[in-house]
mmCIF file of the C-alpha atoms, coordinates in Angstrom:
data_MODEL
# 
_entry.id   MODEL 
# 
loop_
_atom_site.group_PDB 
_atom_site.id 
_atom_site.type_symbol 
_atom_site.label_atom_id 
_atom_site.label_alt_id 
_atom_site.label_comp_id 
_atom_site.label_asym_id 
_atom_site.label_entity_id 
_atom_site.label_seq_id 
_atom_site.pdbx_PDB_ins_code 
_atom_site.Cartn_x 
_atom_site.Cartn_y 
_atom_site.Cartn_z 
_atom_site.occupancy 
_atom_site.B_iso_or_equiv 
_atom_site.pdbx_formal_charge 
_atom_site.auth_seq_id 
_atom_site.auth_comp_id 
_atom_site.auth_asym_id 
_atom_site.auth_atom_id 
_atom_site.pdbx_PDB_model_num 
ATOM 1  C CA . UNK A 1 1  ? -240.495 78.948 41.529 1.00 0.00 ? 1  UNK A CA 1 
ATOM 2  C CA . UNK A 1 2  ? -237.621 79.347 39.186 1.00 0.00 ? 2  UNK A CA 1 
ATOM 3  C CA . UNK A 1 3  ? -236.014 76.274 36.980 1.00 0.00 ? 3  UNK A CA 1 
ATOM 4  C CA . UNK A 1 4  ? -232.833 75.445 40.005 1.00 0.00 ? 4  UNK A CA 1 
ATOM 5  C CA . UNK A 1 5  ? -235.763 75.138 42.261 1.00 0.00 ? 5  UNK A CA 1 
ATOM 6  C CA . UNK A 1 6  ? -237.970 73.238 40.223 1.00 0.00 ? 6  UNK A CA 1 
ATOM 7  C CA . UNK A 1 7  ? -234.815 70.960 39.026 1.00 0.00 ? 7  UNK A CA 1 
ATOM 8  C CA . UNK A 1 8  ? -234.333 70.309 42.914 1.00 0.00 ? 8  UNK A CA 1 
ATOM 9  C CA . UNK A 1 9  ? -237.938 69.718 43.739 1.00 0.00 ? 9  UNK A CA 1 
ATOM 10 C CA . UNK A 1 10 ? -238.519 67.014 40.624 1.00 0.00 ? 10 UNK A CA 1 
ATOM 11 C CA . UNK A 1 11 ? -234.984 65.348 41.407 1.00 0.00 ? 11 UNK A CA 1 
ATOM 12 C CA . UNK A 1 12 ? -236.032 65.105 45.956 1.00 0.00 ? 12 UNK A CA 1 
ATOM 13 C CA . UNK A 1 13 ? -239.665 63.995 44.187 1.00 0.00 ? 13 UNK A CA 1 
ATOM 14 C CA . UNK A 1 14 ? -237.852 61.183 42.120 1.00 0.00 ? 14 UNK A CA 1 
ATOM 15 C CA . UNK A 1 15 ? -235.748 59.986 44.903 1.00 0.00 ? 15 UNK A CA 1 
ATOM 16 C CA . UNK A 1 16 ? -237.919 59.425 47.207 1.00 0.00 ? 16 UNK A CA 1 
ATOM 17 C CA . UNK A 1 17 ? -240.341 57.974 44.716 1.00 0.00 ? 17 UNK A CA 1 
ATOM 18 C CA . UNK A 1 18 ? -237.653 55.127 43.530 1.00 0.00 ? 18 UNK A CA 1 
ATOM 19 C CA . UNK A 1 19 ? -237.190 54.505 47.160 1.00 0.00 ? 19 UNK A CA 1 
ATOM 20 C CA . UNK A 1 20 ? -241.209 53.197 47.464 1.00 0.00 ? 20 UNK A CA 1 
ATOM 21 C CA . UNK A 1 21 ? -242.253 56.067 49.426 1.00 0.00 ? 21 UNK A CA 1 
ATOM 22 C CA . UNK A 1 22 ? -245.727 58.476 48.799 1.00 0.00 ? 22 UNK A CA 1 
ATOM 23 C CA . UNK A 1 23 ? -244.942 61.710 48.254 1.00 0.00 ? 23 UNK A CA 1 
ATOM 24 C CA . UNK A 1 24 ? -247.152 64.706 49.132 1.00 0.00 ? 24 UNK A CA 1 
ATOM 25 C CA . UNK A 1 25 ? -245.860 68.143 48.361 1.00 0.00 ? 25 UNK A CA 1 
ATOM 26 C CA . UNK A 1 26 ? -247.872 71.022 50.656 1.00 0.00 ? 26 UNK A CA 1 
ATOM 27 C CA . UNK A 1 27 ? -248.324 74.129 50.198 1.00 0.00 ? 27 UNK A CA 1 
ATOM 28 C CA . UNK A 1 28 ? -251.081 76.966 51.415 1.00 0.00 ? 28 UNK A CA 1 
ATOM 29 C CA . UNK A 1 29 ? -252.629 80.114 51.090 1.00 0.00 ? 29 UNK A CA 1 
ATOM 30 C CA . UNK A 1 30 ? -252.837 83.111 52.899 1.00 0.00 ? 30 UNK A CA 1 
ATOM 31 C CA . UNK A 1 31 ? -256.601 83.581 52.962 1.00 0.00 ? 31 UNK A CA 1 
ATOM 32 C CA . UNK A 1 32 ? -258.471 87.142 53.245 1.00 0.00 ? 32 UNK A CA 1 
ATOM 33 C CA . UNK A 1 33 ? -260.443 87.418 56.682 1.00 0.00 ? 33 UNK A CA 1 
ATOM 34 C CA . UNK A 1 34 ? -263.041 89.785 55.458 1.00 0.00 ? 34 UNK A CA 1 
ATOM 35 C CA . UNK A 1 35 ? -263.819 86.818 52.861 1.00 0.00 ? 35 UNK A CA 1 
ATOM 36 C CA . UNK A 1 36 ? -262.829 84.167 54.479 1.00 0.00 ? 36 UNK A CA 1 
ATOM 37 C CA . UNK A 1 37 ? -263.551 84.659 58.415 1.00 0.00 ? 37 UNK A CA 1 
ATOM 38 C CA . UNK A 1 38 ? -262.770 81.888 61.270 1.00 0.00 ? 38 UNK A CA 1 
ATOM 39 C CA . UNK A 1 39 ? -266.430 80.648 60.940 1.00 0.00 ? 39 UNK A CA 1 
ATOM 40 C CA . UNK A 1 40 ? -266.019 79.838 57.040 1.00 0.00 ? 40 UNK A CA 1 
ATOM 41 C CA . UNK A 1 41 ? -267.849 77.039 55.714 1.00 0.00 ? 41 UNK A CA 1 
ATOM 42 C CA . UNK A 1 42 ? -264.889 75.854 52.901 1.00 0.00 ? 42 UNK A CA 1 
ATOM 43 C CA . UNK A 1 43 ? -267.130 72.367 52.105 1.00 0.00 ? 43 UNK A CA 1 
ATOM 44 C CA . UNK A 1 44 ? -270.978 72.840 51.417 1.00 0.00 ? 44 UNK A CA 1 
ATOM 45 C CA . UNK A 1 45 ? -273.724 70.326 51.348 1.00 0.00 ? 45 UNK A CA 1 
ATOM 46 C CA . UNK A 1 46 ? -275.025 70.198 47.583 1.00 0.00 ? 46 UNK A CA 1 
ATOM 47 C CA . UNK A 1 47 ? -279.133 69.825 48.165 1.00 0.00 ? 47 UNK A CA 1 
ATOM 48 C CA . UNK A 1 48 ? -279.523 69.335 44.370 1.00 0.00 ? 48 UNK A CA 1 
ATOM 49 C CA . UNK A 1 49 ? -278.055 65.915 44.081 1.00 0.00 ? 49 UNK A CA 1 
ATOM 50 C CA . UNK A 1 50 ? -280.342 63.077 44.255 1.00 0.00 ? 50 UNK A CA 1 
ATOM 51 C CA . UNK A 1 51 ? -280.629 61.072 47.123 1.00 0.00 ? 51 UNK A CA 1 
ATOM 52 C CA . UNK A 1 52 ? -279.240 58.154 45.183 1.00 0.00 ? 52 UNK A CA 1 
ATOM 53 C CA . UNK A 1 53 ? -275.724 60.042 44.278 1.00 0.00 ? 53 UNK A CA 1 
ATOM 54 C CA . UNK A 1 54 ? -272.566 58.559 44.930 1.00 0.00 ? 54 UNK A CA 1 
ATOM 55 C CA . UNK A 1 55 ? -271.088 58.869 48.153 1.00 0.00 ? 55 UNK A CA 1 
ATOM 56 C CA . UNK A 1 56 ? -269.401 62.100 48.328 1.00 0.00 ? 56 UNK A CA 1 
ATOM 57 C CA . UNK A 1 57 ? -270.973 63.664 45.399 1.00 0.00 ? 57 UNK A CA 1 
ATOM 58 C CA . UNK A 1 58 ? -273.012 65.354 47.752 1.00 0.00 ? 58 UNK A CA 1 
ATOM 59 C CA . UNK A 1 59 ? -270.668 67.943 48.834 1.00 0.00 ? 59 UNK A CA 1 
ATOM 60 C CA . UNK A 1 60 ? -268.535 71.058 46.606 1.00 0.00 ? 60 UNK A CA 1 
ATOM 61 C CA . UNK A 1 61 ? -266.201 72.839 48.147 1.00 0.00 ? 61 UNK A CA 1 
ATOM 62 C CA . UNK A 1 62 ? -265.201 76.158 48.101 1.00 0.00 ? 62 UNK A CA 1 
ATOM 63 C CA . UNK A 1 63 ? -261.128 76.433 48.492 1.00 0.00 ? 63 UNK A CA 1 
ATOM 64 C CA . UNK A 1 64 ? -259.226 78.721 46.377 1.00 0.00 ? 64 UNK A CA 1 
ATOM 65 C CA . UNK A 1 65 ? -256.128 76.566 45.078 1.00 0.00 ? 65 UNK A CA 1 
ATOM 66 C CA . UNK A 1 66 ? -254.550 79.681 43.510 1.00 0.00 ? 66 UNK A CA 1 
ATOM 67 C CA . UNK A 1 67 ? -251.513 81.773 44.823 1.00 0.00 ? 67 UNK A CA 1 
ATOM 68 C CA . UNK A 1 68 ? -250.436 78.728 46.497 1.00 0.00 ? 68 UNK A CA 1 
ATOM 69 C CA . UNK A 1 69 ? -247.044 78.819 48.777 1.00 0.00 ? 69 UNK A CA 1 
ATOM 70 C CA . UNK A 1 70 ? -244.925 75.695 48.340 1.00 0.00 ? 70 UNK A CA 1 
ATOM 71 C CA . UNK A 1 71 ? -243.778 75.001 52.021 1.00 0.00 ? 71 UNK A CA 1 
ATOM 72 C CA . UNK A 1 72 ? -241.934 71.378 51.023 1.00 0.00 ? 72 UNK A CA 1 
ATOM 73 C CA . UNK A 1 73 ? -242.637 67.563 50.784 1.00 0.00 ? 73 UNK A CA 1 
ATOM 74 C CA . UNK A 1 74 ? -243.521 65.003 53.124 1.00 0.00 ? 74 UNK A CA 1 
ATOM 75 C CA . UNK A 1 75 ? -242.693 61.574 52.203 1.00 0.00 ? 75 UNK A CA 1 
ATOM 76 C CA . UNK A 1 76 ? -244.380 58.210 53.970 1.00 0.00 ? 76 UNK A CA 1 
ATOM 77 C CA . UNK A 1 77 ? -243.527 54.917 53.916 1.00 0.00 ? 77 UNK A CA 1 
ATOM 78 C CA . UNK A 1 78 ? -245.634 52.785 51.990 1.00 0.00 ? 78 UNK A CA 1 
ATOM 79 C CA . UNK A 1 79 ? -245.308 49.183 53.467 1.00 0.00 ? 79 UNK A CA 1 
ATOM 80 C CA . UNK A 1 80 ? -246.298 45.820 51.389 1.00 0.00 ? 80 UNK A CA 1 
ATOM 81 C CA . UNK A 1 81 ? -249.442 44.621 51.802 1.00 0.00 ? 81 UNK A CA 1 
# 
């Protein structure tokens, strides 16, 4: 990602933003399939946490967020509640 793209990505970011929208930018990773085969268990139940954890707490996950591939951003109307 070089500056000109990161100028265009913040200024697309900041327009849509101003407009009300949610903004998600995705991106992914091309995973090894000796590591990482089709049968992959990426989130783990945690049997350490007590039973009276928060909700969610419960789980860790295992998903590399390095090397990451921008693919672009997806904005989403937001109405009023």
């Amino acid at each position: 990602m070089d500056q000109d793209f990161k100028a265009k990505f913040e200024k697309a970011n900041d327009i849509l933003a101003l407009k009300g929208e949610r903004v998600i930018g995705c991106a992914y990773n091309k995973l090894d399939q000796n590591r990482y085969g089709l049968n992959y268990d990426f989130i783990k139940v945690d049997k350490s946490k007590p039973a009276d954890a928060e909700e969610g707490e419960e789980y860790i996950t295992d998903i590399p967020i390095d090397n990451l591939v921008f693919v672009g951003l997806i904005a989403m109307e937001d109405p009023p509640r």
